[in-house]
Every structure is written in C-alpha cells, then in structure tokens.
N, CA, C and O atoms as a MOPAC input file, in Angstrom:
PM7 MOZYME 1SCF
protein

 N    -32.30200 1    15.52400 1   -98.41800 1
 C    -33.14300 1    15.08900 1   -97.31400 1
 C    -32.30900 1    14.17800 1   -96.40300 1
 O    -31.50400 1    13.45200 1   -96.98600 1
 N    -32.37200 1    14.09900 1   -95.07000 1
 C    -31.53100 1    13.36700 1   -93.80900 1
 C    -32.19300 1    12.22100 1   -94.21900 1
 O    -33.36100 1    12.13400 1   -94.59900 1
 N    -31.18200 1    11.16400 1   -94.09200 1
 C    -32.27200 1     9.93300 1   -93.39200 1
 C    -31.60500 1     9.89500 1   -92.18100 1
 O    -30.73400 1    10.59400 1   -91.66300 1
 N    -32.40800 1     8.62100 1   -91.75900 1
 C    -31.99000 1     8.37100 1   -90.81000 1
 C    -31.33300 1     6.92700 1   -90.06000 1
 O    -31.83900 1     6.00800 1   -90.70200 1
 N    -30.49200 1     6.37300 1   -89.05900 1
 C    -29.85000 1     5.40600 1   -89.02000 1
 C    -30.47800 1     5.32900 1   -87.91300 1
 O    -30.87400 1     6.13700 1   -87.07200 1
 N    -30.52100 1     3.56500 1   -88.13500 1
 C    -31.00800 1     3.04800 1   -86.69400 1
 C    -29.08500 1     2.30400 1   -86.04000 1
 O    -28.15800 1     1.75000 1   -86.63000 1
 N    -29.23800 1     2.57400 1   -85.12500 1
 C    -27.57200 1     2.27800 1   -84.73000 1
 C    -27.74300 1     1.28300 1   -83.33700 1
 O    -28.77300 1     1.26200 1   -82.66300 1
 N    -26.85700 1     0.69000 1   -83.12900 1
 C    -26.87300 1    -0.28900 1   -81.76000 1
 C    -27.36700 1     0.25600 1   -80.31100 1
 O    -28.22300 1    -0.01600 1   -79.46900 1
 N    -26.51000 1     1.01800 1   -80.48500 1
 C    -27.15600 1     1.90400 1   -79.18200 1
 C    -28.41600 1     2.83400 1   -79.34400 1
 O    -28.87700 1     3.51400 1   -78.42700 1
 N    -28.79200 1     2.79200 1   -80.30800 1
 C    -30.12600 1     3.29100 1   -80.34700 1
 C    -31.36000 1     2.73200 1   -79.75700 1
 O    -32.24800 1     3.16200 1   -79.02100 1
 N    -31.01400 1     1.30000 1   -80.51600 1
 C    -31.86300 1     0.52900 1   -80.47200 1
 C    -31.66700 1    -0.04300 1   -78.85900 1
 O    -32.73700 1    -0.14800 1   -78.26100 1
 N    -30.41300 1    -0.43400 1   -78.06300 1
 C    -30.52800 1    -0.39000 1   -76.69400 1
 C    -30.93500 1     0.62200 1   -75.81000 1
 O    -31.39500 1     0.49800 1   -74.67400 1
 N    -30.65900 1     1.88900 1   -76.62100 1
 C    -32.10100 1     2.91600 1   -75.36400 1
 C    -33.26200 1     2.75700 1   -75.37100 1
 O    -34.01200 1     2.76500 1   -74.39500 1
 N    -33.60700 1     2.54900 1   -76.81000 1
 C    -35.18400 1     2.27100 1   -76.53000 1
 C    -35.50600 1     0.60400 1   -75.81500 1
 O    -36.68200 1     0.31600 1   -75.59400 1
 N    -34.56900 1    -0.26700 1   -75.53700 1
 C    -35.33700 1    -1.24200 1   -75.15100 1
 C    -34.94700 1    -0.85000 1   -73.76700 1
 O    -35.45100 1    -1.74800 1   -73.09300 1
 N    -34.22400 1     0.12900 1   -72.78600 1
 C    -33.59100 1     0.05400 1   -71.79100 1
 C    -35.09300 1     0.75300 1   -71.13200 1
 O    -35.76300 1     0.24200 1   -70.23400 1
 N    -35.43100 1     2.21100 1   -71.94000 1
 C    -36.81900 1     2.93100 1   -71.91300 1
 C    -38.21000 1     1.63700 1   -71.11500 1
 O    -38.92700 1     1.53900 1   -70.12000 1
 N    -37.91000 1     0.97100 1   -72.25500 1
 C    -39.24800 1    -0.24500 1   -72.03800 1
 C    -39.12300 1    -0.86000 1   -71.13900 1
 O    -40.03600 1    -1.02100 1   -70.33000 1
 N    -37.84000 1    -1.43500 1   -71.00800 1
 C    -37.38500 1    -1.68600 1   -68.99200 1
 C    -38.23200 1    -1.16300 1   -68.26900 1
 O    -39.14400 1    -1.68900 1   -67.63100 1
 N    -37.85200 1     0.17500 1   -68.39000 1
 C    -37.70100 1     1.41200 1   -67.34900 1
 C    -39.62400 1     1.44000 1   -67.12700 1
 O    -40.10000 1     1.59600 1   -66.00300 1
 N    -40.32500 1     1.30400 1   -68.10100 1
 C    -41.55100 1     2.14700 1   -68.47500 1
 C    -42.23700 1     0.73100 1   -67.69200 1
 O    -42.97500 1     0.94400 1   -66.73000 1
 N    -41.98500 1    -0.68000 1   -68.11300 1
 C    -42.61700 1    -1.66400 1   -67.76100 1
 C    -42.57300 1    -1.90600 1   -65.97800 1
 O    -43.45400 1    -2.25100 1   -65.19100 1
 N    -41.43000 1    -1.62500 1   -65.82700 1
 C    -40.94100 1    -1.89500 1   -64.11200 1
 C    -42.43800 1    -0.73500 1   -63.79200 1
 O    -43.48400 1    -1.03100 1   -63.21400 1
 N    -42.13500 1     0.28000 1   -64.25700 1
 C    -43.00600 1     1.60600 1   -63.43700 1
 C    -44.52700 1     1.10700 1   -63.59800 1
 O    -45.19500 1     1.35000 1   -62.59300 1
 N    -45.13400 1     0.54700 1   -64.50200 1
 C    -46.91900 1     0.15800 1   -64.77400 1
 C    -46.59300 1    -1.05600 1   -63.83700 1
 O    -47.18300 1    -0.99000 1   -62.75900 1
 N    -45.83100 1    -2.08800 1   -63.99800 1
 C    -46.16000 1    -3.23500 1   -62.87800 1
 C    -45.94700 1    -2.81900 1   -61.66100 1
 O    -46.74200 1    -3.34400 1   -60.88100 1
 N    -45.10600 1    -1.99400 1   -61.08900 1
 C    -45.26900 1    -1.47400 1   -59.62600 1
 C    -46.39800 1    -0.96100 1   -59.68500 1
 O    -46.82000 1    -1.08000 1   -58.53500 1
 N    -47.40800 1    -0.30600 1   -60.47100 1
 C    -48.38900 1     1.17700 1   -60.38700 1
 C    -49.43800 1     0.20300 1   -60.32600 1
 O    -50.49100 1     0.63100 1   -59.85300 1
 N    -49.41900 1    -1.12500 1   -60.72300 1
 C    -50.23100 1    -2.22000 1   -60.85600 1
 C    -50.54600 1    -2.62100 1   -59.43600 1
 O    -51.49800 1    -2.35700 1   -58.70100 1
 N    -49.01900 1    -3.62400 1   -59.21500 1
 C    -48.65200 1    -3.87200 1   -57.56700 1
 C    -49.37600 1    -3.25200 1   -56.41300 1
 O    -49.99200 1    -3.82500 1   -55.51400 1
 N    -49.20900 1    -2.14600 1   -56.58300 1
 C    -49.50800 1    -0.78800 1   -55.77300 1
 C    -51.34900 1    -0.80400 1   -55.86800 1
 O    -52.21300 1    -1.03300 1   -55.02200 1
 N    -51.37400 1    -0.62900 1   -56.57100 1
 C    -53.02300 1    -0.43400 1   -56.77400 1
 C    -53.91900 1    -1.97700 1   -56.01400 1
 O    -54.69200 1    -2.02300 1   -55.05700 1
 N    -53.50000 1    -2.87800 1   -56.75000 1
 C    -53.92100 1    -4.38400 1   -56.32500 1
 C    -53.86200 1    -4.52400 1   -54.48000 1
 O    -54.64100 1    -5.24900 1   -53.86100 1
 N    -52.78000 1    -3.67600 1   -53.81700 1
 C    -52.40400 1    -4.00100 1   -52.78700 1
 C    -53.15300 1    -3.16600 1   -52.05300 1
 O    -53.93300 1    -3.80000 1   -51.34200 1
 N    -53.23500 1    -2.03100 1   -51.93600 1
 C    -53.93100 1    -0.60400 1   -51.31900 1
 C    -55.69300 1    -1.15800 1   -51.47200 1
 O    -56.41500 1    -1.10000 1   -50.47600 1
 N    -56.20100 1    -1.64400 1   -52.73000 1
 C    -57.64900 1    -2.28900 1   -52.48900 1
 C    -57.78700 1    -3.51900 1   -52.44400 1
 O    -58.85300 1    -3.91200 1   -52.91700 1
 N    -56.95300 1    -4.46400 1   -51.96200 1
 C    -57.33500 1    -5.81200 1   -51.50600 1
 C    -58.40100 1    -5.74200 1   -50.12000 1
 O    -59.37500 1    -6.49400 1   -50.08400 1
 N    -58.07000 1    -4.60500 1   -48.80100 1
 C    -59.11800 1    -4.36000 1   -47.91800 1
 C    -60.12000 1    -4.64000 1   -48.39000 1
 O    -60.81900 1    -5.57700 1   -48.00500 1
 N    -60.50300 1    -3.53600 1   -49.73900 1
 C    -61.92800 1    -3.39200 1   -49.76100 1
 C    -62.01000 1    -4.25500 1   -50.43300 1
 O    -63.18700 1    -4.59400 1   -50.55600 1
 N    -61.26700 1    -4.90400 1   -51.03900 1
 C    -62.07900 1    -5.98200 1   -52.01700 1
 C    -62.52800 1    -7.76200 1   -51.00600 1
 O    -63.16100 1    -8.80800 1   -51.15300 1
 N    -61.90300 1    -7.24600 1   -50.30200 1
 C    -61.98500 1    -8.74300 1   -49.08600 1
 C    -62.89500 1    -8.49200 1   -48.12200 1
 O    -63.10000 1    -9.38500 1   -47.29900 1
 N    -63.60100 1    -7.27600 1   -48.02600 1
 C    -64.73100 1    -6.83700 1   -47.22000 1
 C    -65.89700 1    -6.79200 1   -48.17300 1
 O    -66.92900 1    -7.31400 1   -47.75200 1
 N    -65.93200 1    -6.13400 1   -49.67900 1
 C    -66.95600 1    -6.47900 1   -50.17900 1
 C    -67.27700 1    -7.38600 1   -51.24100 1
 O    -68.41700 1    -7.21600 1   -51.67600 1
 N    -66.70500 1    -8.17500 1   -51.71600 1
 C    -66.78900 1    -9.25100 1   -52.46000 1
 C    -65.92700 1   -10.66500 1   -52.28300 1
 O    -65.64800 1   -11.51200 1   -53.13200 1
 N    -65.66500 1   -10.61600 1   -51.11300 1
 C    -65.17000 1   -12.04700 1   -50.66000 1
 C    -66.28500 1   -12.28800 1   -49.60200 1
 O    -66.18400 1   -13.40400 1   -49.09100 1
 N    -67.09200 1   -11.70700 1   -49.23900 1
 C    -67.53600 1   -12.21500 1   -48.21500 1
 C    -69.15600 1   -12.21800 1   -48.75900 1
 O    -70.11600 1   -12.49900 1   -48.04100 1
 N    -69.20100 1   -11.98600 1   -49.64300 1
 C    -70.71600 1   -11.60700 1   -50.18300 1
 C    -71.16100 1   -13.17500 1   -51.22400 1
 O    -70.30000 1   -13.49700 1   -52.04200 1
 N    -72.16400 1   -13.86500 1   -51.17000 1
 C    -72.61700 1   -14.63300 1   -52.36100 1
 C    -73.39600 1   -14.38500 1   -53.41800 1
 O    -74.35500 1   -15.06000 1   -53.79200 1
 N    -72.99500 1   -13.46300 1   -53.86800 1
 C    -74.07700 1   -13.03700 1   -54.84000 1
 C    -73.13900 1   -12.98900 1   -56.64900 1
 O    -72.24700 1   -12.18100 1   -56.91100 1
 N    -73.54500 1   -13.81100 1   -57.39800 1
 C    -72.41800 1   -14.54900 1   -58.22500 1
 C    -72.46300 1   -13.53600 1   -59.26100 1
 O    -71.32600 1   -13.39200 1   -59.70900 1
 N    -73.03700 1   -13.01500 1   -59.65000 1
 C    -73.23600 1   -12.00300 1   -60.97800 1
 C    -72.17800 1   -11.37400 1   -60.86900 1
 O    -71.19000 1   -11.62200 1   -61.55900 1
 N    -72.24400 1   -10.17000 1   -59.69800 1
 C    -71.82400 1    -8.90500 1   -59.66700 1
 C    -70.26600 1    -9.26800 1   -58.84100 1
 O    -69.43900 1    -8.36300 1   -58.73400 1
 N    -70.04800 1   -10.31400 1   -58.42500 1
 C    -68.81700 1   -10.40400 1   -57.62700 1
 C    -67.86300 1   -11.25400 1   -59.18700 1
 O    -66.70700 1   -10.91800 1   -59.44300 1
 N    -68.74000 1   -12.50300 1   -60.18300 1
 C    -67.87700 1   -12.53800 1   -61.25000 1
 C    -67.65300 1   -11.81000 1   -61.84300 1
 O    -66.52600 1   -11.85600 1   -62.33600 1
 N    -68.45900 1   -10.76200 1   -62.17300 1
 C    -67.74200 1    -9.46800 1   -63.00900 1
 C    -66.73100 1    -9.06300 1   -62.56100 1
 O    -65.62900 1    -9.25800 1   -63.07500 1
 N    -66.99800 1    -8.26800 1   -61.25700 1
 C    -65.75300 1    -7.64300 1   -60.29300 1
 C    -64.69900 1    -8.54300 1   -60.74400 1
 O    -64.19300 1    -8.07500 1   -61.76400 1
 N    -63.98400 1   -10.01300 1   -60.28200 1
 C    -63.17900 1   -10.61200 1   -60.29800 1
 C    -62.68200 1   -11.02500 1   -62.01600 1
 O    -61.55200 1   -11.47900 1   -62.19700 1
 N    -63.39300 1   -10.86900 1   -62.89400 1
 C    -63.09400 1   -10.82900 1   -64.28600 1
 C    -62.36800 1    -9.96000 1   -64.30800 1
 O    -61.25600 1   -10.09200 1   -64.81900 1
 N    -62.77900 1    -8.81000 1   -63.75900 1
 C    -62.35600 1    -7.29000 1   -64.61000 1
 C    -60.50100 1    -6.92400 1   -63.99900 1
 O    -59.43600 1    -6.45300 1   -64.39700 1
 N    -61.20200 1    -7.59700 1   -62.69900 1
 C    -59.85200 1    -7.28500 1   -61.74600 1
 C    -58.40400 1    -8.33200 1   -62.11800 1
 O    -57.22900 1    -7.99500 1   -62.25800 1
 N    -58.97900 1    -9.55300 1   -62.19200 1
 C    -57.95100 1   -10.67600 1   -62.58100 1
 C    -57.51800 1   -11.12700 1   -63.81700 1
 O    -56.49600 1   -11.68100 1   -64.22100 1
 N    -58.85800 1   -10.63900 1   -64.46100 1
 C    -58.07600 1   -10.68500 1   -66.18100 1
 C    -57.40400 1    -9.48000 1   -66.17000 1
 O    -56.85100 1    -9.16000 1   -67.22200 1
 N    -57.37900 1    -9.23800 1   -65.86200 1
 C    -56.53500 1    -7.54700 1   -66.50000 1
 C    -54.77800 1    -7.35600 1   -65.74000 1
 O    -53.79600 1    -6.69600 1   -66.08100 1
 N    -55.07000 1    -8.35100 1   -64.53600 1
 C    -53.81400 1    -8.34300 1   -63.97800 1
 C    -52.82700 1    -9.87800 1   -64.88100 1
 O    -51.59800 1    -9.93600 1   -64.85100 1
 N    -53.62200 1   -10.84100 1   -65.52600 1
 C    -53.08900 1   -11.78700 1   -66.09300 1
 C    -52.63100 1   -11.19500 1   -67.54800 1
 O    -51.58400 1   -11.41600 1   -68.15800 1
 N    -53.45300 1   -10.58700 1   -67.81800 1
 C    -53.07100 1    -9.92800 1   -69.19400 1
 C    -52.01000 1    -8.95500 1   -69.05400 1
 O    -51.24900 1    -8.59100 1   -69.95100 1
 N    -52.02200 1    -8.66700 1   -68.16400 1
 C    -50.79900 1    -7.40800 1   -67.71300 1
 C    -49.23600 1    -8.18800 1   -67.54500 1
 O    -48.15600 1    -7.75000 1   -67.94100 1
 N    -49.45800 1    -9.23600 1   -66.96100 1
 C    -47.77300 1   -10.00900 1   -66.45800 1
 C    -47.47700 1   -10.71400 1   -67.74200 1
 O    -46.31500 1   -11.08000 1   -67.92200 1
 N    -48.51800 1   -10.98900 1   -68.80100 1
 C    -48.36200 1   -11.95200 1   -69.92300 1
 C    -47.86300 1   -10.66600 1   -71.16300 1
 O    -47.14900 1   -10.83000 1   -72.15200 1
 N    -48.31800 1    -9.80400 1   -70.83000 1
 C    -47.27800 1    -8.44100 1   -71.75200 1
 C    -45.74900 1    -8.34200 1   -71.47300 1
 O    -44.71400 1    -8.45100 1   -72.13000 1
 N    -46.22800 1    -7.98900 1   -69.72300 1
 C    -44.55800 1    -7.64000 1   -70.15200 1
 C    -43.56500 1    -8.97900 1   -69.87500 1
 O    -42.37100 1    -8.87300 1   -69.59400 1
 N    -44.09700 1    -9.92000 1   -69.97400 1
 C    -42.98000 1   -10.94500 1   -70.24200 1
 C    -43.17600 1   -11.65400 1   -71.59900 1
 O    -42.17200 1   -12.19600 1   -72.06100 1
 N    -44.31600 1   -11.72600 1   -72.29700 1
 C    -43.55100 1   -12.39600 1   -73.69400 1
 C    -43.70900 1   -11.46200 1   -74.52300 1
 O    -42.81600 1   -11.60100 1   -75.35800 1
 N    -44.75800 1    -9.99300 1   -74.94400 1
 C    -44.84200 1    -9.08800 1   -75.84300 1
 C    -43.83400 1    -7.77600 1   -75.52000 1
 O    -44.00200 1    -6.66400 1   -76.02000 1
 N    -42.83500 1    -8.10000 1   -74.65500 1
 C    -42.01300 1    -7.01400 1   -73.90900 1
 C    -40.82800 1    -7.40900 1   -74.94300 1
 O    -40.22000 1    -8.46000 1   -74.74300 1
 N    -40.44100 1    -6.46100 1   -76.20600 1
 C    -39.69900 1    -6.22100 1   -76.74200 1
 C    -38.29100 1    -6.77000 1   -76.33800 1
 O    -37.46700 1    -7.56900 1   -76.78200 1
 N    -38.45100 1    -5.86300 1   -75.18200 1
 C    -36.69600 1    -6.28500 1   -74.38100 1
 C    -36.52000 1    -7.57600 1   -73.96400 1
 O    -35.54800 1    -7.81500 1   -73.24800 1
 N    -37.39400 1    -8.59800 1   -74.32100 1
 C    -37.00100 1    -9.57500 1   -73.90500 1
 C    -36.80500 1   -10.97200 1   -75.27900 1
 O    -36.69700 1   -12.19300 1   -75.39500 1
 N    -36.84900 1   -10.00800 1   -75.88900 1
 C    -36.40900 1   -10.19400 1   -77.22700 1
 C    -35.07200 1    -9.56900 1   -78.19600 1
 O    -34.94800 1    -9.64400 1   -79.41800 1
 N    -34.07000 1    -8.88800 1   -77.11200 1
 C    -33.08300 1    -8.29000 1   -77.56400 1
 C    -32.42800 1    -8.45000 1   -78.52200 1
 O    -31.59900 1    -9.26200 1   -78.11000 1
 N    -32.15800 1    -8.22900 1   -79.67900 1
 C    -31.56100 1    -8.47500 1   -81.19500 1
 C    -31.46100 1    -7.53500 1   -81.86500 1
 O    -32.09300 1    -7.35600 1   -82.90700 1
 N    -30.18700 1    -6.34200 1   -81.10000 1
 C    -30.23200 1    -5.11400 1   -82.65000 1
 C    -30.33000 1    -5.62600 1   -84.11000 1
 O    -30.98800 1    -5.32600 1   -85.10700 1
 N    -29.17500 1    -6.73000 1   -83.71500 1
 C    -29.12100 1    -7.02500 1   -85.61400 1
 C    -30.80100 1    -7.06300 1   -86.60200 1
 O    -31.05000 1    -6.91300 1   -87.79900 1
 N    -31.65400 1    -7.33500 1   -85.40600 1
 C    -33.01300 1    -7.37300 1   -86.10700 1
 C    -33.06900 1    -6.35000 1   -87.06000 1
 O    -33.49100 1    -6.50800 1   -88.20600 1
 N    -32.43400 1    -4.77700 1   -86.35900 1
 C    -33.00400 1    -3.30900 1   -86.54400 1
 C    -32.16500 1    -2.84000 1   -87.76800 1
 O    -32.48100 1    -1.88100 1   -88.47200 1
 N    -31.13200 1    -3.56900 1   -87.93600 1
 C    -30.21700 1    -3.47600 1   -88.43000 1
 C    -30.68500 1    -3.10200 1   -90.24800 1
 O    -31.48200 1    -3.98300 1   -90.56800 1
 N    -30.43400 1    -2.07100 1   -91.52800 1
 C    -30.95300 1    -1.87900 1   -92.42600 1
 C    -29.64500 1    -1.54600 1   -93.05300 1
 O    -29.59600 1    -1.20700 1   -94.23600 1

C-alpha cells in the first residue's frame, strides 16, 4: 500500500491555494458590499423603523466582521510552519 508524504512544498501549495482562494471571497465580498451600498443607503439609511433595518444591518455587518476576522487570524497561511506538517 502507498503512503503518503507530506513534503515542504506541498505544504506551501496548499497555503499559497488559500492565498489565492481568500484574496478571491474578499474581493467577491468587496464587490458585492460596494455594487449595494446604493440600495442600501436609499432603503435603510434613510428609513426609522428599528426592527427590520437592525436585522438588515446584523446580517450585513456581522457577516462582513466575521469574514475579515477569518481570513486574518483562522487563515492558515498566516500561520506558516511546514515543520508543523512535518511526520
């Protein structure tokens, strides 16, 4: 039966991947946040009605805080240490 080796450069493609994969969701993020700020500044910035505009802004701002707090401290690559992988 093969086994298998985890090797230095292995382990730097896959964190180079997670680079690659993280840059692309925070732009796709960026992008999204930016294209509906219009509508979001026409219908819930200008409206007082507290229920339905805190939800909106929960859903929208937690999710973008939870998003920048991934890929900077649960983002692998920023934890670089083959020797971790090392067996």
């Amino acid at each position: 039966m093969p086994t298998a080796t985890i090797t230095e450069t292995g382990v730097q493609n896959v964190f180079t991947n997670v680079d690659y994969i993280g840059a692309a969701v925070s732009t796709m993020l960026a992008y999204e946040y930016f294209i509906t700020l219009g509508d979001e500044v026409k219908y819930f910035w200008k409206r007082r009605s507290p229920g339905p505009s805190a939800l909106f802004y929960m859903n929208r701002y937690l999710n973008l805080v939870l998003s920048i707090y991934q890929l900077i401290v649960l983002n692998p690559a920023y934890h670089r240490s083959p020797e971790r992988f090392a067996i």
